[in-house]
TORKOL-4160 file (C-alpha; in steps of 0.2 Angstrom, whole numbers, padded with zeros to 4 digits, m for minus):
282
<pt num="1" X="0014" Y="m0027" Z="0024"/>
<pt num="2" X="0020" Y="m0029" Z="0007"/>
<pt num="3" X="0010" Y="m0022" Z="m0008"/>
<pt num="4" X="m0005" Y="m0032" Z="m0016"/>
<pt num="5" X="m0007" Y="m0025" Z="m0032"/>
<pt num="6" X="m0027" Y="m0027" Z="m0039"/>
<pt num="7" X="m0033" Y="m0038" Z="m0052"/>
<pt num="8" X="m0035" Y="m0028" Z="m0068"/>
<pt num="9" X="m0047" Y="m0032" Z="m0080"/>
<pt num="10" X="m0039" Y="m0025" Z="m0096"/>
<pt num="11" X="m0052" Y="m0033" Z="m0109"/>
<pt num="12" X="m0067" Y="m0025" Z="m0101"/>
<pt num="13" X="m0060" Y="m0006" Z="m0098"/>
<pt num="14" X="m0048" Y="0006" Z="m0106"/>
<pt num="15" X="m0044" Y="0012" Z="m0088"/>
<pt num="16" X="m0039" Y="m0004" Z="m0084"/>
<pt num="17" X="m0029" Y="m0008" Z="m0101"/>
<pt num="18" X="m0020" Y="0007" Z="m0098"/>
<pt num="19" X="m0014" Y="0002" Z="m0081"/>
<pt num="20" X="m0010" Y="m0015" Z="m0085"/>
<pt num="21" X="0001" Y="m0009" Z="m0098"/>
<pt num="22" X="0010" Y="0002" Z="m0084"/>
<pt num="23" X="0013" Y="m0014" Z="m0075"/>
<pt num="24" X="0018" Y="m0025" Z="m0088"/>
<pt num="25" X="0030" Y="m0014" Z="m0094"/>
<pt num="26" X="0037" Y="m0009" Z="m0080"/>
<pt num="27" X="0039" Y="m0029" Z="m0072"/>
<pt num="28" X="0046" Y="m0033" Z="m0091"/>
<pt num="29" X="0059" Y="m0017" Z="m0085"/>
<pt num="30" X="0060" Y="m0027" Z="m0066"/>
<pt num="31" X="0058" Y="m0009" Z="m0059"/>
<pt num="32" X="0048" Y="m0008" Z="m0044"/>
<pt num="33" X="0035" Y="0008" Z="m0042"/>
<pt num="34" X="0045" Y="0016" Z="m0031"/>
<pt num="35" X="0062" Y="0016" Z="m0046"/>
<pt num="36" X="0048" Y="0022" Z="m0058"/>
<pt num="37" X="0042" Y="0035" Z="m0048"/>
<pt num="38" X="0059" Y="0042" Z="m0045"/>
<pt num="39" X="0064" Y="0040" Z="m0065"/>
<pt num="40" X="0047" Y="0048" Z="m0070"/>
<pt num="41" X="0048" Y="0062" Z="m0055"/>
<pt num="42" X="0029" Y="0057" Z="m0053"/>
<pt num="43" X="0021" Y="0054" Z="m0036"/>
<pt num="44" X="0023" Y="0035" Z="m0030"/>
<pt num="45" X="0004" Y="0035" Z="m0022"/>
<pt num="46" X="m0004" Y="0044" Z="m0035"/>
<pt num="47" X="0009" Y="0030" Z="m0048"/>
<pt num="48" X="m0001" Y="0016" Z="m0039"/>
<pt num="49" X="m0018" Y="0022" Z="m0040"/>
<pt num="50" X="m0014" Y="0023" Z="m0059"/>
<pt num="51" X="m0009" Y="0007" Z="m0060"/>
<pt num="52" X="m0024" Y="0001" Z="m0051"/>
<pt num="53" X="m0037" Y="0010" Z="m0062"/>
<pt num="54" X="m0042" Y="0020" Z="m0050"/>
<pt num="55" X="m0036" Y="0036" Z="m0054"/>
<pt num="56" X="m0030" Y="0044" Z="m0069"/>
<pt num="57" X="m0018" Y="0056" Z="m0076"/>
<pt num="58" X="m0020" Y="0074" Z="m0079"/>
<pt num="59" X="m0003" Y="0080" Z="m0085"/>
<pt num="60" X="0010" Y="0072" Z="m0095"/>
<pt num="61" X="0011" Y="0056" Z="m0085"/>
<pt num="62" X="0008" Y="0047" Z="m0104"/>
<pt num="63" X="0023" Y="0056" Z="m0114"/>
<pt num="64" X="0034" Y="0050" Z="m0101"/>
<pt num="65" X="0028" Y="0032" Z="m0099"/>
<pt num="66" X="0032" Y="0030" Z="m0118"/>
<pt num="67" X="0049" Y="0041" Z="m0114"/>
<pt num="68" X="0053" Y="0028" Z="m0101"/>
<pt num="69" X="0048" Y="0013" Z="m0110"/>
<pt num="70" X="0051" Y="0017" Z="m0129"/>
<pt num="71" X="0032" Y="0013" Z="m0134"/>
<pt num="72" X="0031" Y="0024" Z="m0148"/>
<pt num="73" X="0015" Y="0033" Z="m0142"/>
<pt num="74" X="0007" Y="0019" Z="m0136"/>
<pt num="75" X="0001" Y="0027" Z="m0120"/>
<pt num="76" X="m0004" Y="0043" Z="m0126"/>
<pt num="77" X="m0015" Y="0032" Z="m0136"/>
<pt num="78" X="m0023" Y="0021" Z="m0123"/>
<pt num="79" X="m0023" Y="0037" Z="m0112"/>
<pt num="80" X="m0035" Y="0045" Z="m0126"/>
<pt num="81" X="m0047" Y="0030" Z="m0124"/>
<pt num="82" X="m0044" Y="0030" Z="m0104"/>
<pt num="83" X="m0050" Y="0048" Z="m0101"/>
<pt num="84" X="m0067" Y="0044" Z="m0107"/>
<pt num="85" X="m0071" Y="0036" Z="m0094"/>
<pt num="86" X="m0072" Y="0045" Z="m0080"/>
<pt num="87" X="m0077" Y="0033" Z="m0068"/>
<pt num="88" X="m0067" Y="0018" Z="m0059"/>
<pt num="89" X="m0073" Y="0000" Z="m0063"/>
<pt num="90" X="m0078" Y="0001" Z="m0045"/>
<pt num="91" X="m0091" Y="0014" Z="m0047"/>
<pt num="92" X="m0096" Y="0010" Z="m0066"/>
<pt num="93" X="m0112" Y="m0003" Z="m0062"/>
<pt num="94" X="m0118" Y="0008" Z="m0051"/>
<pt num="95" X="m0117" Y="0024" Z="m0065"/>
<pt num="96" X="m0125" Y="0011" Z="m0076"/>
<pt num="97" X="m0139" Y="0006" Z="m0066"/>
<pt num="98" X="m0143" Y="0024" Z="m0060"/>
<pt num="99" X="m0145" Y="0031" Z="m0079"/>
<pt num="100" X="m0157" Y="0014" Z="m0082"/>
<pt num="101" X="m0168" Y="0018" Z="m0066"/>
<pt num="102" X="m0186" Y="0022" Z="m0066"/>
<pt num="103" X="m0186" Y="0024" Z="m0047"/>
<pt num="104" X="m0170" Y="0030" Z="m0032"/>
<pt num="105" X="m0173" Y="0029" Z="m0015"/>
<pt num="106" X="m0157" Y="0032" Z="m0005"/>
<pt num="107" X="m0154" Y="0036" Z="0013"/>
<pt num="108" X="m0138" Y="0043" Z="0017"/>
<pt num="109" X="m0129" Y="0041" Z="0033"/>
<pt num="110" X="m0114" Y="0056" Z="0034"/>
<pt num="111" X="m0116" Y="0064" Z="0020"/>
<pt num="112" X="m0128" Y="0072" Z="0006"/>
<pt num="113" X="m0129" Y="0061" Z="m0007"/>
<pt num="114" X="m0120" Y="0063" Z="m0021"/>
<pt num="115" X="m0138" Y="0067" Z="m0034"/>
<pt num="116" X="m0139" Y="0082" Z="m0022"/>
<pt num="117" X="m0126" Y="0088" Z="m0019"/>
<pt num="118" X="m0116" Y="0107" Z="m0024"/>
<pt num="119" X="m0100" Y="0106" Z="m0034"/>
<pt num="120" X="m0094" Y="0115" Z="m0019"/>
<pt num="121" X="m0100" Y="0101" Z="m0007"/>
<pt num="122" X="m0093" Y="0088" Z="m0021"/>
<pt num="123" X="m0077" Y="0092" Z="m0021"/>
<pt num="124" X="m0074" Y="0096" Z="m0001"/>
<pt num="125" X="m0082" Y="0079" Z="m0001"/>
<pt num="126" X="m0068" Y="0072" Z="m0012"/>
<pt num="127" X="m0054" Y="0082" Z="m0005"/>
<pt num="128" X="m0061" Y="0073" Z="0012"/>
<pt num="129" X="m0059" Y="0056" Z="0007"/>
<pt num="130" X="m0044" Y="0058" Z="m0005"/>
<pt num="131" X="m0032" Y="0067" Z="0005"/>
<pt num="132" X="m0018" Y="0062" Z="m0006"/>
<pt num="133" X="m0025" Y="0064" Z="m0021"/>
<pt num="134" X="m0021" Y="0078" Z="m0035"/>
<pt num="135" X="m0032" Y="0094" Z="m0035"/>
<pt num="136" X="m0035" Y="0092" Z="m0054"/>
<pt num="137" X="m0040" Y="0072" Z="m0049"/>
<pt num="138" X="m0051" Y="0080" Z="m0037"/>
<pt num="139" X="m0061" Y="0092" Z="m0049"/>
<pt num="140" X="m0062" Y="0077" Z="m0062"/>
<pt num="141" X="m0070" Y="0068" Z="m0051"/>
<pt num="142" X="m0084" Y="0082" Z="m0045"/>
<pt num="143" X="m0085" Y="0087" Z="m0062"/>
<pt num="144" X="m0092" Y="0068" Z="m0067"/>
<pt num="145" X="m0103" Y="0066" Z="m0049"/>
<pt num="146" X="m0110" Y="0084" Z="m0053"/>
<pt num="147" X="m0111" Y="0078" Z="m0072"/>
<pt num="148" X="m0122" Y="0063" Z="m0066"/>
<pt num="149" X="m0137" Y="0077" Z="m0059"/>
<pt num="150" X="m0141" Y="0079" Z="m0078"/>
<pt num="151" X="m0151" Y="0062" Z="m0077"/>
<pt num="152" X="m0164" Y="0074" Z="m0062"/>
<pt num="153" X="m0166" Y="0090" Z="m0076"/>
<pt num="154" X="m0171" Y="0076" Z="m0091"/>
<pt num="155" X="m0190" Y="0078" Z="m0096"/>
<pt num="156" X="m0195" Y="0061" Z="m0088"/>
<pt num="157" X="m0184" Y="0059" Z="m0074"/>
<pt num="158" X="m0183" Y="0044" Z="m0062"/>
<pt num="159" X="m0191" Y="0046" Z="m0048"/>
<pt num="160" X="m0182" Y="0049" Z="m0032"/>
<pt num="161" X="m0185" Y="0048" Z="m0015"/>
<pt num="162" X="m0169" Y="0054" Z="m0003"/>
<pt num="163" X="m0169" Y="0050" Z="0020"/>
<pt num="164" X="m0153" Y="0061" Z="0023"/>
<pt num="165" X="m0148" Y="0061" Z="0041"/>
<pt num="166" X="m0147" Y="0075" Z="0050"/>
<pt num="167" X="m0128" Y="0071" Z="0055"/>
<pt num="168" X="m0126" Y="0075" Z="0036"/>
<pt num="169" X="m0135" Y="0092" Z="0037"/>
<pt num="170" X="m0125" Y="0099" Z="0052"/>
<pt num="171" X="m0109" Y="0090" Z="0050"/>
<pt num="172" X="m0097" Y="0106" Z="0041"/>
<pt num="173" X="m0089" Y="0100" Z="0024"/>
<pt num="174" X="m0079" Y="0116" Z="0017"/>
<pt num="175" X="m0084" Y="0128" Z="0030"/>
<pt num="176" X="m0102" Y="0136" Z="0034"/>
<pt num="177" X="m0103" Y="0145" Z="0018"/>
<pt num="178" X="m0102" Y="0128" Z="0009"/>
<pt num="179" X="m0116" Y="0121" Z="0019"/>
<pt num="180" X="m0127" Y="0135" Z="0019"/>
<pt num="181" X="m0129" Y="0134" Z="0001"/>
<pt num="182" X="m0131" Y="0117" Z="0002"/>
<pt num="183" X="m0145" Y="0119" Z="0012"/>
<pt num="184" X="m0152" Y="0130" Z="0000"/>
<pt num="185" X="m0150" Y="0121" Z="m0014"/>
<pt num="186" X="m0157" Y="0107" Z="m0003"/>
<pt num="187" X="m0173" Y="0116" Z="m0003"/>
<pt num="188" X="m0175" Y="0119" Z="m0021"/>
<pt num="189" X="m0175" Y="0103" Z="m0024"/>
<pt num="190" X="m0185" Y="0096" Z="m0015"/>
<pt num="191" X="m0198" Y="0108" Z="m0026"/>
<pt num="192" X="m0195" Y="0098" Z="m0040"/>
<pt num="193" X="m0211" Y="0084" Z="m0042"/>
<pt num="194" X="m0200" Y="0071" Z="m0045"/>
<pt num="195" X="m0191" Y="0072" Z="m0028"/>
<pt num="196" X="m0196" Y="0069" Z="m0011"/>
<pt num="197" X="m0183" Y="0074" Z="0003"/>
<pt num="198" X="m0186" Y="0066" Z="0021"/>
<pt num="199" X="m0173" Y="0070" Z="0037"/>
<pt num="200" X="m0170" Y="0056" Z="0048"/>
<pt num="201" X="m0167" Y="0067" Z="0063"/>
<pt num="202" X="m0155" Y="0064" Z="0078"/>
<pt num="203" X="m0170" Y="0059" Z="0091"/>
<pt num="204" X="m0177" Y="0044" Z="0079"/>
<pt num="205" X="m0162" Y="0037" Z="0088"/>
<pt num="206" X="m0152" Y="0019" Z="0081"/>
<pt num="207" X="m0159" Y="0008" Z="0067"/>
<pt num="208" X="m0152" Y="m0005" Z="0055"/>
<pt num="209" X="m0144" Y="0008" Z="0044"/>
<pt num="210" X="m0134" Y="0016" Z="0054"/>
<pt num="211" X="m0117" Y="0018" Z="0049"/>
<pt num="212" X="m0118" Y="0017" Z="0031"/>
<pt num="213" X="m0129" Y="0020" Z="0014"/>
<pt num="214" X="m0141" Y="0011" Z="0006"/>
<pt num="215" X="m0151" Y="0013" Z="m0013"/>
<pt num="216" X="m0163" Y="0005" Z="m0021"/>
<pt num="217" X="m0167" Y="0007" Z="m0038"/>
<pt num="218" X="m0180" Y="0001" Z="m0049"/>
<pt num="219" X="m0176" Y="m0004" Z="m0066"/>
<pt num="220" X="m0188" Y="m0008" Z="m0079"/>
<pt num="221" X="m0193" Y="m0026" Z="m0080"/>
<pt num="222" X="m0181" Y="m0029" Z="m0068"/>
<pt num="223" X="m0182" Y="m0034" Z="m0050"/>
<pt num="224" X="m0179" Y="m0024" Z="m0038"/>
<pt num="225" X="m0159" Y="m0021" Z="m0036"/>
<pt num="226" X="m0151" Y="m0014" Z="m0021"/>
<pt num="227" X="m0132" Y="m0007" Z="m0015"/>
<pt num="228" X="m0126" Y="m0003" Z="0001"/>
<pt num="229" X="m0111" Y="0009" Z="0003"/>
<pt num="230" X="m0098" Y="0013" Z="0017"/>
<pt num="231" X="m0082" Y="0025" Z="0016"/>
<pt num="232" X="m0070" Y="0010" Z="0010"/>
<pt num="233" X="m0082" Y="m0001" Z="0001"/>
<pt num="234" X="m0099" Y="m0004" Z="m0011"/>
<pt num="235" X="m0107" Y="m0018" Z="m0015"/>
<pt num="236" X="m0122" Y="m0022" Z="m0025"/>
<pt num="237" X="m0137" Y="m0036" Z="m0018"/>
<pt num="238" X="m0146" Y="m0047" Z="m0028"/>
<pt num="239" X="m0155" Y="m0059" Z="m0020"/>
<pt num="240" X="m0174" Y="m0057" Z="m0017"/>
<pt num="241" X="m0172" Y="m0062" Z="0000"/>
<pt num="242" X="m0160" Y="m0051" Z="0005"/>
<pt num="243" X="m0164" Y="m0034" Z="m0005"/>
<pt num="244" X="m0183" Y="m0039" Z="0002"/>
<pt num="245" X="m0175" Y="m0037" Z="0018"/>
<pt num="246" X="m0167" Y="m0019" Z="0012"/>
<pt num="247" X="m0185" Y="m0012" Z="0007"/>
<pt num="248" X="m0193" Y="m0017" Z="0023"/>
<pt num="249" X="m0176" Y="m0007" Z="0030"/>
<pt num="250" X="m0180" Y="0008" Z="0020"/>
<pt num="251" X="m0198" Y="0006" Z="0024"/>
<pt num="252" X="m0193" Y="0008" Z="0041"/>
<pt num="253" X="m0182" Y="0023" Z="0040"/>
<pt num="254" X="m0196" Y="0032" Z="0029"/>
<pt num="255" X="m0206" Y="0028" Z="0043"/>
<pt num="256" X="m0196" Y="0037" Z="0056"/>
<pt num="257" X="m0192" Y="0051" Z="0046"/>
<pt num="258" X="m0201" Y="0068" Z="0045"/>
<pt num="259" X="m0212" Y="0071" Z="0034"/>
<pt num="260" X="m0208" Y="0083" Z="0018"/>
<pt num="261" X="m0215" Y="0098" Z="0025"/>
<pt num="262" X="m0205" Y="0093" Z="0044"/>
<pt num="263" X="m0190" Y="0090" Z="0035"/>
<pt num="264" X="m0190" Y="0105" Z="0024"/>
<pt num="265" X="m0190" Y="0116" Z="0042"/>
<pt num="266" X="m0179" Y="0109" Z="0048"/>
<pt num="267" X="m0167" Y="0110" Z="0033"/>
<pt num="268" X="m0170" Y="0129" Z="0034"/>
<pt num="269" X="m0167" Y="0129" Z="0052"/>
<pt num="270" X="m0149" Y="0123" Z="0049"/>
<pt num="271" X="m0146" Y="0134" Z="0034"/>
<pt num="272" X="m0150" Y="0147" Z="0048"/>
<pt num="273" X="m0137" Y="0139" Z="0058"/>
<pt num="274" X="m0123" Y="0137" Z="0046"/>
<pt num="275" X="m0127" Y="0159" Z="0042"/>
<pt num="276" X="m0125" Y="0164" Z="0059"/>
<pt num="277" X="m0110" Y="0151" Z="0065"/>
<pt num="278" X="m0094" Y="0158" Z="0071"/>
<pt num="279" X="m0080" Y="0145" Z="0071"/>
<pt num="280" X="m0076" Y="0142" Z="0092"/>
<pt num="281" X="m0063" Y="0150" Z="0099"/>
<pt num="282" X="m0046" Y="0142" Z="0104"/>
């Protein structure tokens, strides 16, 4: 299946500007990624995602793109701007919307969500579903998840309200020493006033949600806005009908849930888990 490069958007973001400029310049030199990979000694994939906006650089990818092209700087310069965003276009709405919240609620199906979660657990995370990706792409992109935490510590924080299945809780990310401190941390915060930690556990058995993530935020004079999220997509929902039919969803799951006090048992029962494990013998 030949390559489909994405839409950019190069009037709306830097990230974008800079990787339309990779691929105007390099369809003006009729070289295909694969010839500017080899002329750059860069990795095709890690090229592509570039391109895309949906990665960035972390070494001298810029120097040599003007080397290459003979643009004077020019994507040192955009590359400058670029690097201050440190979210894909994909992922920026949603950055947005969360900083603007009043109110989260978020049940997550395979994994802690990402307002929780340890910078270890962040970047076993990434490393998970970015197999291909750079380690120094991979601790950019934990740095700005952990970064986005900040908006819990502020001194009128929104408020949040977490369902974390309990697939996420014993499912190993990074080994048991990962996970037990995620546990721990787990329990701390849900000390904190603002936040309120339910575990939808194994025996509440199938519901709509299964399969993927779901948040609703609360924005101020605003109606309610929700976003579901899978491993290869995201998409936010807008009509009143159909985010209605979200909260009656996230009613649901509340309602099967155990309670704070229940959940936080069993979250120690699994941190007890994960510090006596023994990895199985082959």
């Amino acid at each position: 299946m030949p390559f489909q490069p994405r839409e950019l958007f190069p009037d709306r973001s830097a990230r974008d500007l800079f990787g339309a400029e990779i691929r105007r310049h390099r369809e003006k030199a009729d070289m295909s990624l694969r010839r500017l990979s080899e002329v750059l000694n860069y990795s095709k994939s890690h090229l592509a995602r570039i391109e895309a906006a949906e990665s960035l650089p972390y070494d001298d990818l810029p120097a040599k793109l003007d080397a290459c092209f003979g643009t004077d700087g020019m994507f040192a310069r955009l590359y400058a701007l670029a690097k201050n965003e440190p979210y894909p276009s994909k992922l920026r709405r949603v950055v947005e919307v969360e900083r603007r919240a009043v109110a989260i609620e978020e049940y997550a199906c395979a994994t802690i969500p990402g307002l929780l979660q340890t910078p270890e657990l962040a970047k076993e995370s990434l490393r998970i579903g970015n197999r291909f990706a750079p380690e120094a792409e991979i601790e950019a992109w934990a740095k700005a998840r952990i970064d986005r935490q900040a908006r819990l510590a502020e001194p009128r924080p929104p408020h949040c309200w977490f369902i974390v299945d309990e697939a996420a809780l014993r499912r190993a990310a990074g080994g048991p020493e990962v996970m037990r401190s995620q546990m721990a941390s787990l329990l701390d915060r849900g000390t904190h006033p603002y936040v309120t930690i339910q575990v939808l556990p194994f025996r509440a058995g199938q519901h709509v949600e299964a399969g993927g993530s779901l948040m609703l935020y609360t924005l101020p004079n605003e109606p309610l806005l929700a976003y579901e999220e899978g491993s290869r997509f995201g998409t936010f929902i807008e009509d009143r009908d159909r985010v209605a039919e979200r909260r009656k969803n996230y009613d649901l799951l509340r309602a099967m849930a155990l309670s704070p006090l229940d959940s936080e048992a069993m979250i120690r029962a699994v941190m007890k888990d994960w510090t006596s494990w023994e990895a199985p013998q082959i």
